[in-house]
C-alpha positions in Angstrom: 98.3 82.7 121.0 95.3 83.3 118.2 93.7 86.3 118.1 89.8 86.1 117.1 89.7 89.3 116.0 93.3 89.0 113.6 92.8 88.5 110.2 95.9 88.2 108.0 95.7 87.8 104.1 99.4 86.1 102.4 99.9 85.4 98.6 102.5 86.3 95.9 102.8 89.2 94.3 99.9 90.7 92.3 97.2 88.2 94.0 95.1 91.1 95.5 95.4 91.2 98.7 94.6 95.0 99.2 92.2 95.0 97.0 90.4 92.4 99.4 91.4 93.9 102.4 89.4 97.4 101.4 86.1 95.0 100.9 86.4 92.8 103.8 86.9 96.2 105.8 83.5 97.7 104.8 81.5 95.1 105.4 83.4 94.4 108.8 82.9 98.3 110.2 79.2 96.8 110.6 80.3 95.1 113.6 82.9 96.7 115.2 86.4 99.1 114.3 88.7 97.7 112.2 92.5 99.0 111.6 93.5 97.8 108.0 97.5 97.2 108.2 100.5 95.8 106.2 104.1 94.4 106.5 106.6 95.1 105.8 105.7 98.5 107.5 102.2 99.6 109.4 103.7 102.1 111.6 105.7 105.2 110.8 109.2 103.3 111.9 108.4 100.2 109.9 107.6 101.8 107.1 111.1 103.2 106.7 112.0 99.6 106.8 110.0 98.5 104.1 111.3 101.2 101.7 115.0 99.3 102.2 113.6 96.2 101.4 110.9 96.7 98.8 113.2 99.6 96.7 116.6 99.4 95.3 118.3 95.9 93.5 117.5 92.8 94.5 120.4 91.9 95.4 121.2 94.1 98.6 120.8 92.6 101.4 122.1 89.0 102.5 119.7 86.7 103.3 120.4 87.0 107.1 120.1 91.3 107.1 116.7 90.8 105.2 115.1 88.7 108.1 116.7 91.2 110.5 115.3 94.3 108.7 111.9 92.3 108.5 111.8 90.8 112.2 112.7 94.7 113.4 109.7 96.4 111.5 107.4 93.5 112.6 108.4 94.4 116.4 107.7 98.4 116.2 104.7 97.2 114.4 103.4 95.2 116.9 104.3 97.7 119.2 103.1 100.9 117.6 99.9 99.6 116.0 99.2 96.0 115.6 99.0 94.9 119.9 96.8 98.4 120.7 94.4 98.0 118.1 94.1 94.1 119.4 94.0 94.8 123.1 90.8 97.6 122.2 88.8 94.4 120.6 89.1 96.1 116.9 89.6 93.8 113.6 92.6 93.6 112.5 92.9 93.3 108.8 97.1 92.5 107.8 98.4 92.5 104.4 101.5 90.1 104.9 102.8 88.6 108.8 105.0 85.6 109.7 103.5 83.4 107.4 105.2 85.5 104.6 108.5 85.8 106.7 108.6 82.1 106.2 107.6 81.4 102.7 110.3 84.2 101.3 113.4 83.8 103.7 112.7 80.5 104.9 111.6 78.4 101.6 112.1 80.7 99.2 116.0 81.7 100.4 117.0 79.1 102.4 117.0 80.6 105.7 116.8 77.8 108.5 113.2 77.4 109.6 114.1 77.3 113.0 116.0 80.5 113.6 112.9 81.8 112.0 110.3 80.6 114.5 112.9 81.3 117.5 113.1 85.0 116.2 109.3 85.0 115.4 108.8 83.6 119.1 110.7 86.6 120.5 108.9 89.2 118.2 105.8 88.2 118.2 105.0 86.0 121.7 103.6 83.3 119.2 100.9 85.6 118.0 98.4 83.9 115.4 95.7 85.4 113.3 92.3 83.5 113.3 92.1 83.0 109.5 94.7 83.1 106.9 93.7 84.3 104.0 95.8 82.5 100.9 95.0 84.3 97.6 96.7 82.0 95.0 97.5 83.0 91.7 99.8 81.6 89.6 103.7 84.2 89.4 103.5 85.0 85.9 100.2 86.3 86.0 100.6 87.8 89.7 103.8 89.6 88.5 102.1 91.1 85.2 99.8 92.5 87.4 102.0 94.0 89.9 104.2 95.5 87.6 101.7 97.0 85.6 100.0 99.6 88.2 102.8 102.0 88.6 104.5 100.2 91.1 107.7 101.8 92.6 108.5 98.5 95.1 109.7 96.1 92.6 112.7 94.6 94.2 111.2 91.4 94.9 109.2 91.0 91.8 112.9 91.2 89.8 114.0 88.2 91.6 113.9 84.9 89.1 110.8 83.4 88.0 112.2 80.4 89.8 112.0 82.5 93.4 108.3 83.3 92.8 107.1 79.6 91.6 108.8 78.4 94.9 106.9 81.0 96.9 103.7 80.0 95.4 104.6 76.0 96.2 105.7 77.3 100.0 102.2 78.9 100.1 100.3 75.7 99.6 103.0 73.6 101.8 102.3 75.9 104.9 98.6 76.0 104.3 98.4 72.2 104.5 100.2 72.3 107.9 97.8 74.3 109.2 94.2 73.8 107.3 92.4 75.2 109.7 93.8 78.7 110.3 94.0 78.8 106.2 91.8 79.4 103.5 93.0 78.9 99.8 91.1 81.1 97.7 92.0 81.1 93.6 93.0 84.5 93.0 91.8 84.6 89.1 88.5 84.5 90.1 86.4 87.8 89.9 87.1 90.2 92.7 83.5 89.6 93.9 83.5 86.1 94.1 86.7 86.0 96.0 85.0 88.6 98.2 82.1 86.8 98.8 84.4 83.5 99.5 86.4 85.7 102.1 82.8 87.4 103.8 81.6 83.8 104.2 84.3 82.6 106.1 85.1 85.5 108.6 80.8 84.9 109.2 81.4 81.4 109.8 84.6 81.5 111.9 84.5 85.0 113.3 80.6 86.4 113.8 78.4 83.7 114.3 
C-alpha cells in the first residue's frame, strides 16, 4: 500500500537526513501540514525504545531482540503518530522506516530477509512511502560527521567499519530493486544542491 503523501529519507550515518528533512518541511507547509518523524522512535513509547538501542555497547542485544525492539517501536509508531497524521492527508516526512530495518538487521547482520518482511507485513500492512530518499555518503566520512556534533547515540556508529561499508552497499542493492520508489542523491554535495535535488523530485512525483 503506497502512501502519496509518505516521504521517507534512509542513508548511513552522518548522510544528513535531518538536516534535509527541516528544508523539505518548509517548502512543503506551502501546500499542506506536514508531521516531520523518525525511527527508531516518533512517539513517546518508541522513543523509549530507541534510547535501548541507539545508547549503551554495541554489543547488547542479539540480533533477533534488536529487530524485536525495532518492529515494537515501529508499531506504537504507526499507531500513535505515523497512521493519523496519514489518514488527515498531511506529509509525512520519516527519518529512517523498513527500508532501514532491512539494510542493518537483514544485510548488515544476517537476519533472514524473510522473517523480516513477514514481521514488517504484520507491523506495517505493507505500508510504502512514495519516494525514498537515499542520501549516500561514503562511512568514513558519514561517521566523522556523526560523531563530531555532540552525539550521545553512538552505539551503532562503534560497530566495525566493515558493518557500515556493508550498509552503504545494502543501500544501493535495495534501491536497484525498487528504482522507482528511490532516489540516490550523493550526500557530499552542498546541502542546497541536495535540497534542490530532493524539492525537484517531490514536485515531479508528488505536486504536479
Amino acid at each position: 500500500m503506497i502512501n502519496k503523501r509518505f516521504i521517507t529519507f534512509e542513508g548511513g550515518e552522518g548522510s544528513g537526513k535531518t538536516t534535509q528533512i527541516k528544508i523539505l518541511k518548509r517548502k512543503l507547509l506551502k501546500y499542506g501540514n506536514v508531521v516531520t518523524t523518525r525511527e527508531p522512535g516518533g512517539s513517546p513509547n518508541a522513543e523509549k525504545i530507541r534510547s535501548l538501542l541507539v545508547k549503551g555497547e554495541k554489543d547488547r542485544w542479539s540480533e533477533i531482540s534488536e529487530l524485536l525492539l525495532i518492529s515494537a517501536a515501529r508499531k506504537d509508531h504507526l499507531d500513535k503518530i505515523l497512521l493519523d497524521a496519514l489518514r488527515n492527508k498531511k506529509f509525512v516526512l520519516c527519518d529512517r522506516f523498513t527500508d532501514s530495518t532491512i539494510v542493518y538487521q537483514g544485510y548488515g547482520k544476517g537476519i533472514d530477509l524473510k522473517l523480516i518482511n513477514k514481521l514488517d507485513a504484520l507491523v506495517t500492512k505493507k505500508l510504502k512511502p512514495k519516494i525514498t530518499f537515499l542520501l549516500n555518503i561514503k562511512p568514513e566520512i558519514g561517521l566523522k560527521r556523526s560523531r563530531g556534533r555532540n552525539n550521545r547515540e553512538l552505539r551503532y556508529e562503534n560497530m566495525p567499519i566493515e558493518y557500515h561499508k556493508k550498509i552503504n552497499s545494502s543501500f544501493f542493492k535495495l534501491s536497484k530493486k525498487d528504482p522507482k520508489r528511490f532516489v540516490v542523491i550523493d550526500a557530499s554535495k552542498d546541502k542546497e544542491e541536495i535540497s534542490d535535488i530532493i524539492w525537484k523530485n517531490v514536485k515531479n512525483k508528488l505536486l504536479d
